[in-house]
The first five atom37 places (N, CA, C, CB, O) and aatype in JSON, in Angstrom:
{
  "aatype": [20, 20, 20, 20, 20, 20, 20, 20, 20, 20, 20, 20, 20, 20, 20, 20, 20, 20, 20, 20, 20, 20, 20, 20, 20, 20, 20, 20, 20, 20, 20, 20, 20, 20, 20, 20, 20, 20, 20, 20, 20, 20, 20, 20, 20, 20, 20, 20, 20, 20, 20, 20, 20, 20, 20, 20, 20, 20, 20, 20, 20, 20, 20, 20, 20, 20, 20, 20, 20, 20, 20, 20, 20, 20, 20, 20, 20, 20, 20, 20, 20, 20, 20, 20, 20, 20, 20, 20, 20, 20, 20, 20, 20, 20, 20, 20, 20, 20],
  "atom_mask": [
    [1, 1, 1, 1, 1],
    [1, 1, 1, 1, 1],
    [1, 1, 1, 1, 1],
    [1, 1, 1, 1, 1],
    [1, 1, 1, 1, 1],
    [1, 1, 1, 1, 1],
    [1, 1, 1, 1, 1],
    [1, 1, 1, 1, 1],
    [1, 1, 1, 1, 1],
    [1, 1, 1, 1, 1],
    [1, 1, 1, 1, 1],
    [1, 1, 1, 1, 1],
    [1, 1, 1, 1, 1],
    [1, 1, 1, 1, 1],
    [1, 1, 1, 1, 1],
    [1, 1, 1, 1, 1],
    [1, 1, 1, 1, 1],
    [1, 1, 1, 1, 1],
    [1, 1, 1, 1, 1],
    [1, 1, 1, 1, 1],
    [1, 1, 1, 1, 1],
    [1, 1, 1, 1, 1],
    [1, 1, 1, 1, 1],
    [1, 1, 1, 1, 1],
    [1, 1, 1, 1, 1],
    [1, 1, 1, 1, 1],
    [1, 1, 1, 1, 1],
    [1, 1, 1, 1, 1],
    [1, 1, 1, 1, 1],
    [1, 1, 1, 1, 1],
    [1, 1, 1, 1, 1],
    [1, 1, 1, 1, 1],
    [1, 1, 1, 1, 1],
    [1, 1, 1, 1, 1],
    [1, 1, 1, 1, 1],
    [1, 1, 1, 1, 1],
    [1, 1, 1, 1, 1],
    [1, 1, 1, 1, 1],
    [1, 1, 1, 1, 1],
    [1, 1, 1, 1, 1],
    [1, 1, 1, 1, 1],
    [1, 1, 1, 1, 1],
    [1, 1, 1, 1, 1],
    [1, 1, 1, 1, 1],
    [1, 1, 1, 1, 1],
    [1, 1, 1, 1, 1],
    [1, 1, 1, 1, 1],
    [1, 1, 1, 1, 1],
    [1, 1, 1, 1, 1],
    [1, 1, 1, 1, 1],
    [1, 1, 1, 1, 1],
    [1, 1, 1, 1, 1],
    [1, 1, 1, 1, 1],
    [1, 1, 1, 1, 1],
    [1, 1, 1, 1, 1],
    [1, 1, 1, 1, 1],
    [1, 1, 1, 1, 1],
    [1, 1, 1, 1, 1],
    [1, 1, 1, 1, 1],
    [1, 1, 1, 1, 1],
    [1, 1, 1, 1, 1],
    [1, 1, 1, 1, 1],
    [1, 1, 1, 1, 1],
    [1, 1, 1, 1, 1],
    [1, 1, 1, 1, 1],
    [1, 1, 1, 1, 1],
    [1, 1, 1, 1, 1],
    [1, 1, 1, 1, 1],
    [1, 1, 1, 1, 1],
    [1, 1, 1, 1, 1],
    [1, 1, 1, 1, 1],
    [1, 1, 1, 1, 1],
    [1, 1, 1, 1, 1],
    [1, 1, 1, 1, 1],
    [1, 1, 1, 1, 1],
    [1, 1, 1, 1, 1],
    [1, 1, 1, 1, 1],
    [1, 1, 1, 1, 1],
    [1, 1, 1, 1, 1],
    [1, 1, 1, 1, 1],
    [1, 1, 1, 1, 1],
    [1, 1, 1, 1, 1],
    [1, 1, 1, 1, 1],
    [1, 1, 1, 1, 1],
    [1, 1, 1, 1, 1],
    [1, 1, 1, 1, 1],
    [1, 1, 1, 1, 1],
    [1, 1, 1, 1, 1],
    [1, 1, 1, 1, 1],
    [1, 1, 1, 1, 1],
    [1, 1, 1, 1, 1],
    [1, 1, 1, 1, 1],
    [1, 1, 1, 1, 1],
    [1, 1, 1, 1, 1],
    [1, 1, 1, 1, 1],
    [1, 1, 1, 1, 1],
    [1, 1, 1, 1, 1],
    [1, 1, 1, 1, 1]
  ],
  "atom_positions": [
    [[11.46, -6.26, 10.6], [11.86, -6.5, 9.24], [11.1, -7.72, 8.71], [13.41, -6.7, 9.14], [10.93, -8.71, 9.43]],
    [[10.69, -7.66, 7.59], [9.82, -8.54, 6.71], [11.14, -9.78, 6.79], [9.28, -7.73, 4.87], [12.32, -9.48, 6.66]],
    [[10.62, -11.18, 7.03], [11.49, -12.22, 6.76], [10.97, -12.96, 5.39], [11.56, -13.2, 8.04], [10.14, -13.86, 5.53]],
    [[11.51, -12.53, 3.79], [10.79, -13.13, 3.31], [11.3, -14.69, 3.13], [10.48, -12.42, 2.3], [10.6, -15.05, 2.19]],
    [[11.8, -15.4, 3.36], [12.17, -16.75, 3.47], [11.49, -17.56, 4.72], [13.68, -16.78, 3.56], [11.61, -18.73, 5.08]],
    [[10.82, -16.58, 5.2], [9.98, -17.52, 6.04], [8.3, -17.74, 5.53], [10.03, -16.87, 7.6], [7.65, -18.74, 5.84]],
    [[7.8, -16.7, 4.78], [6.75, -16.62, 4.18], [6.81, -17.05, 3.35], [6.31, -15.81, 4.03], [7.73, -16.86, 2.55]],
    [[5.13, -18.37, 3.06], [5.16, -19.3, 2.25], [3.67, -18.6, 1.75], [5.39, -20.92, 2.85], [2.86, -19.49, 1.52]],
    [[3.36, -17.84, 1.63], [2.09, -17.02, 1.24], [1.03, -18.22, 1.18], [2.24, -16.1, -0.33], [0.49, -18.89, 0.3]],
    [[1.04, -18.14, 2.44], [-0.46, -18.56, 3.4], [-1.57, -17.92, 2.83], [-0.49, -18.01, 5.08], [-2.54, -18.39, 2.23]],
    [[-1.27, -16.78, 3.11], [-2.46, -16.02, 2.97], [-3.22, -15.49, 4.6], [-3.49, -17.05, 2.04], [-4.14, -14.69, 4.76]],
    [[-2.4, -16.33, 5.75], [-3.94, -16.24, 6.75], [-3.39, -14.54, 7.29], [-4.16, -17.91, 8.58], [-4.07, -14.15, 8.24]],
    [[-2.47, -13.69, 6.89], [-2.13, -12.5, 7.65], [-3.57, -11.8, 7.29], [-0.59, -11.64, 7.13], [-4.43, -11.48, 8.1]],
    [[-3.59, -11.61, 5.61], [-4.71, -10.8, 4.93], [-6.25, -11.58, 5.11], [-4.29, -10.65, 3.22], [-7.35, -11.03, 4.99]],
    [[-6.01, -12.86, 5.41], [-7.69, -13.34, 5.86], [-7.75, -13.33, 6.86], [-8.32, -14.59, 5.6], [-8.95, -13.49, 7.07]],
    [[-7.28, -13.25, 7.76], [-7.98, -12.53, 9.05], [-8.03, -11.5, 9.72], [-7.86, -12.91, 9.82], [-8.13, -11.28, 10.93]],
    [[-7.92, -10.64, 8.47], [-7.65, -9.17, 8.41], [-9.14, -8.85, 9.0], [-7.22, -8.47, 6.73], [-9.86, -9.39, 8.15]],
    [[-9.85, -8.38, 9.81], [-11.02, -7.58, 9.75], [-11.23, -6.56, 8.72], [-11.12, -6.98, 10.86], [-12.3, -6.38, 8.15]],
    [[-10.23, -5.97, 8.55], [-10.34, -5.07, 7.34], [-10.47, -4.91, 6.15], [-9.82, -4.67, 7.24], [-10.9, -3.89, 5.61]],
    [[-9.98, -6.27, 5.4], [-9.37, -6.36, 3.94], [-10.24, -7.75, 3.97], [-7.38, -6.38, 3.64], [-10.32, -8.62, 4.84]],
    [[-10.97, -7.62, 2.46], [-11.66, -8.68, 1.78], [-10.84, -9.86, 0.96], [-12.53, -8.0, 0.86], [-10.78, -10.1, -0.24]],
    [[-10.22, -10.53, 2.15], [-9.16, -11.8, 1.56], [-9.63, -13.01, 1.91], [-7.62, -11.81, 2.14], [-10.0, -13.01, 3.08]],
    [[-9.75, -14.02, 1.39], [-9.34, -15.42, 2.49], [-8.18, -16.25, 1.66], [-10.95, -16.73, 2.81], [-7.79, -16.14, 0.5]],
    [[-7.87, -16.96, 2.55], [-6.7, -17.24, 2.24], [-5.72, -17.44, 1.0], [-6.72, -17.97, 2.71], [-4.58, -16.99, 0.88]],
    [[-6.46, -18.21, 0.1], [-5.96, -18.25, -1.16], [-5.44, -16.48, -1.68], [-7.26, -18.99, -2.12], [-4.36, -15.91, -1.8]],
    [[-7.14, -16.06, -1.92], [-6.86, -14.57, -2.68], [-5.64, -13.74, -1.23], [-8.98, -13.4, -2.98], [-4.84, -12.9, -1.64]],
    [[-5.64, -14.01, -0.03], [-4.91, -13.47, 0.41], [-3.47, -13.59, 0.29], [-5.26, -13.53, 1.22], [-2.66, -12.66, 0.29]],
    [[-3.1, -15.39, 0.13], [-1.61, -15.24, -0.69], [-1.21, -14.86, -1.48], [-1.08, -15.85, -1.01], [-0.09, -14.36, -1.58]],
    [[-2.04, -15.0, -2.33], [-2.0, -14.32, -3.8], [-1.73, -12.56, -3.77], [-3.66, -14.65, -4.58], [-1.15, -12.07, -4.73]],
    [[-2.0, -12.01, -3.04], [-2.52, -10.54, -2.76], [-1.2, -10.22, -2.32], [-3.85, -10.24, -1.62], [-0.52, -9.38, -2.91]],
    [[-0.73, -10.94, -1.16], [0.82, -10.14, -0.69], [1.83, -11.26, -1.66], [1.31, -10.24, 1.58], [2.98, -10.82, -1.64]],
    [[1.75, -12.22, -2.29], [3.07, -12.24, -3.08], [3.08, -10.71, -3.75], [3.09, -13.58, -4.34], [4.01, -10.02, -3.33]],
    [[2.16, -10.05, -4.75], [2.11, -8.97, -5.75], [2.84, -7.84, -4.98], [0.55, -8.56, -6.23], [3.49, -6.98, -5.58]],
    [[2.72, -7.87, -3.69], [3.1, -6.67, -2.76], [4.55, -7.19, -2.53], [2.09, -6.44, -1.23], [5.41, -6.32, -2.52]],
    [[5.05, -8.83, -2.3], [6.54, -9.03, -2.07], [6.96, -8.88, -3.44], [7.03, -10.48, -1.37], [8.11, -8.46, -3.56]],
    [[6.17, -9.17, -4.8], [7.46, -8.83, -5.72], [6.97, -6.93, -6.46], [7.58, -10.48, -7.38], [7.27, -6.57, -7.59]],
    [[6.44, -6.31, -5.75], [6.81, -5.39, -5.65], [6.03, -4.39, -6.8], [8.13, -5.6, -5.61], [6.44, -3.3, -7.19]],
    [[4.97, -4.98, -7.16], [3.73, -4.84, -7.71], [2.8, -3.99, -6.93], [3.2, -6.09, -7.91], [2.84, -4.06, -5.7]],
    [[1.93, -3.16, -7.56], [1.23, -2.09, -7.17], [0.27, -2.79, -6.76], [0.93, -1.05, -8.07], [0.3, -3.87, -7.35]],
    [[-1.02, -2.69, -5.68], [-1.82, -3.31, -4.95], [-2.97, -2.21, -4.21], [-0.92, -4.1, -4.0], [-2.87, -1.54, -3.18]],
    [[-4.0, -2.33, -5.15], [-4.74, -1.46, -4.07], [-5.56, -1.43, -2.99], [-5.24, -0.93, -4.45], [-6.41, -0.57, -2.79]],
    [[-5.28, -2.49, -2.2], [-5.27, -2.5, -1.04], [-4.61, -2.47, 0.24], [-5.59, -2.96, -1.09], [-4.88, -3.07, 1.28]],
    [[-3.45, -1.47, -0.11], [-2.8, -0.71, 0.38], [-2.97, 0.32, 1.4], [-2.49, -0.41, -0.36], [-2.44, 0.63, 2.47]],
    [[-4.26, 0.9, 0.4], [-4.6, 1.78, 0.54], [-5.73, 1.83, 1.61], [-4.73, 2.14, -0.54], [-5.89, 2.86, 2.26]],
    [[-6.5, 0.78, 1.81], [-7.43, 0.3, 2.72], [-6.98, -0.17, 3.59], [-8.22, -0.43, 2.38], [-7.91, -0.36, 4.38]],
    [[-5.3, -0.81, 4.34], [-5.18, -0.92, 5.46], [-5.17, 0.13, 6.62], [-4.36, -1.47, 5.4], [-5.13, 1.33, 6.39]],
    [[-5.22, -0.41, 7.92], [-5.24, 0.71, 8.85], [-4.44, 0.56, 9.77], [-6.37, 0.97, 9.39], [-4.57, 1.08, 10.88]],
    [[-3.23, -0.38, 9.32], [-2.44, -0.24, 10.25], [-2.1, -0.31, 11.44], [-2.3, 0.24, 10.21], [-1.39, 0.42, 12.12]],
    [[-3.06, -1.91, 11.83], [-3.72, -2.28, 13.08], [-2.35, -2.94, 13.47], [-5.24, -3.29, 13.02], [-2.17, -3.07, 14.68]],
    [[-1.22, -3.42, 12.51], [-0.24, -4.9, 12.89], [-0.91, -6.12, 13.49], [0.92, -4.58, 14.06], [-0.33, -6.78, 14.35]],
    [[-2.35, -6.48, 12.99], [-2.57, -7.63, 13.67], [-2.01, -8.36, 12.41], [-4.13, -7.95, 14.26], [-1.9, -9.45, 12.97]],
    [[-1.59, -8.58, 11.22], [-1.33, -9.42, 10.75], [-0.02, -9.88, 10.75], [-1.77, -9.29, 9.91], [0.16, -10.84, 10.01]],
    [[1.01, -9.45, 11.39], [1.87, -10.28, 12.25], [1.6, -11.34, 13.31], [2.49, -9.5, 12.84], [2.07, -12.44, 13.58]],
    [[0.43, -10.37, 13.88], [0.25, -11.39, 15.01], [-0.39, -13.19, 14.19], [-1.17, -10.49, 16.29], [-0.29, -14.3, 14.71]],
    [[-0.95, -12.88, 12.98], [-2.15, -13.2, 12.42], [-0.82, -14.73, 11.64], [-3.18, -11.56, 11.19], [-1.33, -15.83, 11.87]],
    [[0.33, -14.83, 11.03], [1.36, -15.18, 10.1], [1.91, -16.18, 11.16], [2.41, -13.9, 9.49], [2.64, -15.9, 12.11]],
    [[1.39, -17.48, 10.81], [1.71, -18.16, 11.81], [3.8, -18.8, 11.76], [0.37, -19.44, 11.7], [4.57, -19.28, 12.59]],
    [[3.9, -18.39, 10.17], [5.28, -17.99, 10.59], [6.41, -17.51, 10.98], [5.47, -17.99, 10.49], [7.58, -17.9, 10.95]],
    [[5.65, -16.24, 11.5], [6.27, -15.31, 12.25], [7.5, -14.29, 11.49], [6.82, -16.15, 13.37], [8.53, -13.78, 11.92]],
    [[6.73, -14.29, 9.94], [7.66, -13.17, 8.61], [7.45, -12.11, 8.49], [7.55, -13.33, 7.22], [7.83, -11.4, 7.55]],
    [[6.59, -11.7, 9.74], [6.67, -10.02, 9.91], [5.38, -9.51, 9.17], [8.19, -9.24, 9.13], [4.95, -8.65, 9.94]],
    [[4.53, -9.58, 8.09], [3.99, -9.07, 6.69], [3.77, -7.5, 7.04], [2.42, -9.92, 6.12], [4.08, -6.61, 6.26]],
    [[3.15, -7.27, 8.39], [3.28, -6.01, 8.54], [4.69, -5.1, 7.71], [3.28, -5.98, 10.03], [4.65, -4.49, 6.64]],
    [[5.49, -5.23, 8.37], [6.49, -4.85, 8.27], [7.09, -4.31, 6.51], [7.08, -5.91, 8.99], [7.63, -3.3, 6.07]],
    [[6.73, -5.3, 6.08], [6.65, -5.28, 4.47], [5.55, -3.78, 4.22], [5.79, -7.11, 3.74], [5.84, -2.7, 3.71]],
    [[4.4, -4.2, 4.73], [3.29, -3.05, 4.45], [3.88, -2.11, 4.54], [2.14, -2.87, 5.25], [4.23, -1.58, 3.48]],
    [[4.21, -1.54, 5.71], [4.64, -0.4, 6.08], [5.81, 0.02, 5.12], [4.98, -0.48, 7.49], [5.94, 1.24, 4.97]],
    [[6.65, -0.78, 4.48], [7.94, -0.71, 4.0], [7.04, 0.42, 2.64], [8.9, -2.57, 3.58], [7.07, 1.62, 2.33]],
    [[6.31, -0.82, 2.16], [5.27, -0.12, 0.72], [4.74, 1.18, 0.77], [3.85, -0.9, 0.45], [5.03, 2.09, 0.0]],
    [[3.79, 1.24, 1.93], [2.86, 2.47, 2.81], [4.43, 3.39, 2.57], [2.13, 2.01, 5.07], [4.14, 4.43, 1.99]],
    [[5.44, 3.32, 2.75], [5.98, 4.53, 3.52], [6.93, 5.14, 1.89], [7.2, 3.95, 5.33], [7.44, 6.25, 1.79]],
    [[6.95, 3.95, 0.69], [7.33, 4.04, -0.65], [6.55, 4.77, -1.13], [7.41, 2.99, -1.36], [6.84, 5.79, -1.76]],
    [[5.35, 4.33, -0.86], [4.16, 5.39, -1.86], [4.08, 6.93, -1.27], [2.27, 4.69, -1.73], [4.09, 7.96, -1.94]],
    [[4.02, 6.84, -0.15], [4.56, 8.52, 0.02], [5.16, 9.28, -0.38], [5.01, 8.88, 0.67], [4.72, 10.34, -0.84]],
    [[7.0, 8.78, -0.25], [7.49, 9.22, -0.93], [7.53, 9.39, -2.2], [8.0, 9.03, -0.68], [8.27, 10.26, -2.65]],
    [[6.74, 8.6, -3.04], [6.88, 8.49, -4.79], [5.5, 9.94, -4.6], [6.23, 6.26, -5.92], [5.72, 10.98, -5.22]],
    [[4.45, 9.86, -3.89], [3.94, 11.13, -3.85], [4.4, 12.35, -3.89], [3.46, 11.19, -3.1], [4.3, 13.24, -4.74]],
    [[5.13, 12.29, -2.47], [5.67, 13.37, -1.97], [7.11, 14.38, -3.22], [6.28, 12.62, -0.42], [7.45, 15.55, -3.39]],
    [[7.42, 13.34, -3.65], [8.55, 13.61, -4.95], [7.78, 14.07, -6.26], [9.47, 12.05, -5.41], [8.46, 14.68, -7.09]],
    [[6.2, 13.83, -6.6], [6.08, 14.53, -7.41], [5.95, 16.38, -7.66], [5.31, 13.89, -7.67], [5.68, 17.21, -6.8]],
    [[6.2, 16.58, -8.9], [6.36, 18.04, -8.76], [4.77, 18.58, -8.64], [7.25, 18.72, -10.15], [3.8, 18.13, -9.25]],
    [[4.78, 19.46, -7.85], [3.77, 20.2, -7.42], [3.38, 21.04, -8.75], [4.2, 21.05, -6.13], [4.18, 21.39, -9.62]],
    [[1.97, 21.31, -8.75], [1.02, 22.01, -9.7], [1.51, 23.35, -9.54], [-0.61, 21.87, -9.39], [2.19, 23.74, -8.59]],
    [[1.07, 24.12, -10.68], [1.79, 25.8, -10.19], [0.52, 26.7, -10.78], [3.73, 26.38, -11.22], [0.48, 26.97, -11.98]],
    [[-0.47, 27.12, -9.91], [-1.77, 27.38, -10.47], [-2.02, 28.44, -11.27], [-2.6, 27.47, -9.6], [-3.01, 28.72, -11.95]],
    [[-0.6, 29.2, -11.04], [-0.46, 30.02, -12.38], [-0.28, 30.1, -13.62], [0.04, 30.47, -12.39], [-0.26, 31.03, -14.43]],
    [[-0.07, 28.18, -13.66], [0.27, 28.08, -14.81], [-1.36, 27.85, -15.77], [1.45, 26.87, -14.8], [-1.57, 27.94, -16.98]],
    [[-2.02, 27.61, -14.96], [-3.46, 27.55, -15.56], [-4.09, 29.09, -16.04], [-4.5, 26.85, -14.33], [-4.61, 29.3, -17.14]],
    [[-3.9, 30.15, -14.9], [-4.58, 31.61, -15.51], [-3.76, 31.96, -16.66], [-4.57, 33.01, -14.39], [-4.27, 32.8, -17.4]],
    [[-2.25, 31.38, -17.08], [-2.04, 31.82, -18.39], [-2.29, 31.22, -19.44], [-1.05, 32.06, -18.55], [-2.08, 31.73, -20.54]],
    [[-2.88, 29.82, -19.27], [-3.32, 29.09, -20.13], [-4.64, 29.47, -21.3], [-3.54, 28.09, -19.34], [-4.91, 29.24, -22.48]],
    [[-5.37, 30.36, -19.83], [-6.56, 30.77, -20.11], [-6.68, 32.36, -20.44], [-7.35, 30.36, -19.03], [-7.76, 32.81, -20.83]],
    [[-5.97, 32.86, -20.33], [-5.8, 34.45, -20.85], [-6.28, 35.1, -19.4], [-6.98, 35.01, -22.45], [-6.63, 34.53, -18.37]],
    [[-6.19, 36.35, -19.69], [-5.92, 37.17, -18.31], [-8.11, 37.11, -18.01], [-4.78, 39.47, -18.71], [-8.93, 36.67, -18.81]],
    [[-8.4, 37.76, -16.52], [-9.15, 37.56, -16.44], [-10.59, 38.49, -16.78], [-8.8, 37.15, -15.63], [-10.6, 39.47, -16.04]],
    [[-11.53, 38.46, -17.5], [-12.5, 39.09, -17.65], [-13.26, 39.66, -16.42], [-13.13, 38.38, -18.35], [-14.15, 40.49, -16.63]],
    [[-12.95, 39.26, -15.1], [-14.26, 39.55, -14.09], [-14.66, 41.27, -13.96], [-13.8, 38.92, -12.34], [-13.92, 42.25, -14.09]],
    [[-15.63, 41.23, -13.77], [-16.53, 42.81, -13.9], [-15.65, 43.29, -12.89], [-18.5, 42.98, -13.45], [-15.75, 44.44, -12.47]]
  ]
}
């Protein structure tokens, strides 16, 4: 579980990310937007290594948070309504092919 009262947005989880183009500053900056719950697209570019727990020298989890987000955006995916491709061939009138 994300401790957010222990995170003082360092920043060093996301700068010593191998993955993600942070250093420290832009990296605190980067997961406050993700703790107050702000869209972030670099989200989308983690891989879900958990070194940045190891990485949080206060020991507030940030992973944990990620994953919390990672597993929100799915579902806000997964909940949208699906396309219905029939609804396009009637859009377009029936079909001409030879």
């Amino acid at each position: 579980m994300f401790h957010e009262e222990r995170c003082d947005f360092c920043g060093d989880c996301l700068a010593k990310c191998h993955y993600l183009p942070f250093d420290r500053k832009s990296g605190g900056e980067a997961f406050k937007k993700l703790v107050q719950g702000e869209k972030v697209e670099w989200l989308y570019d983690c891989v879900t290594c958990i070194a940045c727990n190891e990485y949080c020298p206060k020991d507030a989890r940030p992973f944990d948070l990620i994953l919390q987000r990672m597993e929100e955006l799915r579902w806000q995916i997964a909940s949208r309504p699906k396309e219905n491709p029939s609804q396009w061939r009637r859009l377009s009138g029936p079909c001409r092919c030879a």
